[in-house]
C-alpha positions as a LaTeX table, in Angstrom:
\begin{tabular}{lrrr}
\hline
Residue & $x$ (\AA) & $y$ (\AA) & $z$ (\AA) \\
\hline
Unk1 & 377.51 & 128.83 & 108.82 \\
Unk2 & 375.87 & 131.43 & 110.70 \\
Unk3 & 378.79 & 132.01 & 113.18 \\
Unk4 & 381.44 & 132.30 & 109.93 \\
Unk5 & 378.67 & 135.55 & 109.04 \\
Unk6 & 379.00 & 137.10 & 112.23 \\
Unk7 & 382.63 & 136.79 & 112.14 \\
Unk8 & 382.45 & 138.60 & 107.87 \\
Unk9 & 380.80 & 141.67 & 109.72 \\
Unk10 & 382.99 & 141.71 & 113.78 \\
Unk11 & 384.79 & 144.59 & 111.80 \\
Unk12 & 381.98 & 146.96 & 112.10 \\
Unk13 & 380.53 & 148.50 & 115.23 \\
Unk14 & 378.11 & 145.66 & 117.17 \\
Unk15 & 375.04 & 147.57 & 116.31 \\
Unk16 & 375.79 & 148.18 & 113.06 \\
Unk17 & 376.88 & 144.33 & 112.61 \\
Unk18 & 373.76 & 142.68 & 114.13 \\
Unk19 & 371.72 & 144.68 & 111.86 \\
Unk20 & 373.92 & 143.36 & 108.81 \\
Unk21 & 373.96 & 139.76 & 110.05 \\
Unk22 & 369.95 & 139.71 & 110.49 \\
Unk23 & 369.93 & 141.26 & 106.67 \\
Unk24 & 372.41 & 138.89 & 105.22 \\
Unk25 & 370.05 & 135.79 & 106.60 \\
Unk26 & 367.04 & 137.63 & 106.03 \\
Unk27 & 368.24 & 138.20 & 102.21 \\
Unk28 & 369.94 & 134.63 & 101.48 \\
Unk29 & 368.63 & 132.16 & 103.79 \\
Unk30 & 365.70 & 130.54 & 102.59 \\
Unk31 & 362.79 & 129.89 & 105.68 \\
Unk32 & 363.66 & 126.47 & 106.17 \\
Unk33 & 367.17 & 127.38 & 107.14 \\
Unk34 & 366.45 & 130.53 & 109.44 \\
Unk35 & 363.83 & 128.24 & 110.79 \\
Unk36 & 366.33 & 125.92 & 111.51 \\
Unk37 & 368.51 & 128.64 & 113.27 \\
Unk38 & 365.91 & 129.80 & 115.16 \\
Unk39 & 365.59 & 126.25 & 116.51 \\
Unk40 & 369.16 & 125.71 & 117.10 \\
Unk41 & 369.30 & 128.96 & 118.96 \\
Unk42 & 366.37 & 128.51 & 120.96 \\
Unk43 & 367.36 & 129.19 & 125.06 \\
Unk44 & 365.76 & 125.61 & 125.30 \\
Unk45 & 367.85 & 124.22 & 122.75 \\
Unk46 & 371.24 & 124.24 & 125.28 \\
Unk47 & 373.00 & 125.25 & 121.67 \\
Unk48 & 373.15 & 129.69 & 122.78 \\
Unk49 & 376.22 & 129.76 & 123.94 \\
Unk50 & 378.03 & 128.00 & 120.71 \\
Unk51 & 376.96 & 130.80 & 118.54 \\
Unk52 & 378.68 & 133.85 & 118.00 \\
Unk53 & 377.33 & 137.02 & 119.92 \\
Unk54 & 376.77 & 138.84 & 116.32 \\
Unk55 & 374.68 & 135.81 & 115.11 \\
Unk56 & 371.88 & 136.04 & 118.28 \\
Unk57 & 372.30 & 139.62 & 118.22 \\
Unk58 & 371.63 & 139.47 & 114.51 \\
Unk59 & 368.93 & 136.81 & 114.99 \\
Unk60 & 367.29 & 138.82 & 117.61 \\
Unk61 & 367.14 & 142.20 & 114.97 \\
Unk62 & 365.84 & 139.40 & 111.98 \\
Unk63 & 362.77 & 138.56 & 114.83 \\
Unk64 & 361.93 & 142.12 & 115.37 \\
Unk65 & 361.80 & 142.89 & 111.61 \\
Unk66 & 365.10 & 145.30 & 112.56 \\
Unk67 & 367.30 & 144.89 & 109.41 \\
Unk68 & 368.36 & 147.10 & 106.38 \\
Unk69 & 365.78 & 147.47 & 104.17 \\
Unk70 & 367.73 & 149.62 & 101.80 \\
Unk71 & 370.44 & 146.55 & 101.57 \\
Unk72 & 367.91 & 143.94 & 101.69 \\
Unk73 & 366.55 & 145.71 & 98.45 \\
Unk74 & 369.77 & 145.95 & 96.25 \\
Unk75 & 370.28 & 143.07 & 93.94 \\
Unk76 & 372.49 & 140.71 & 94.29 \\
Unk77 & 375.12 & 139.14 & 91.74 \\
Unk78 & 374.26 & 136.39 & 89.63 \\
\hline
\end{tabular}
């Protein structure tokens, strides 16, 4: 799921997209599941180099509390 994320924001500039991906999971994943990711993406784990450049990049921004506060504030639908 988290590579299919990556791939909704490859339009935009890296930089800019990293920062969206690590907001998006940030915003919608609950902690079990970006626990699980950060598992899964773990150098240890032998899984890095199936996920999409975006998603560690992303994943990387979510760890350093890097994301989009303004967009991690708006509401969502529902």
């Amino acid at each position: 799921m988290g590579n299919d994320i990556a791939r909704q924001f490859g339009h935009l500039e890296p930089e800019k997209a990293a920062v969206q991906v690590g907001t998006h999971i940030e915003k919608f994943w609950d902690p079990r599941m970006r626990r699980n990711l950060h598992e899964l993406l773990a150098p240890a784990s032998g899984h890095l180099d199936e996920a999409d450049p975006l998603l560690v990049a992303g994943l990387r921004r979510l760890e350093r509390d890097d994301t989009d506060d303004a967009e991690r504030r708006k509401p969502t639908g529902g």
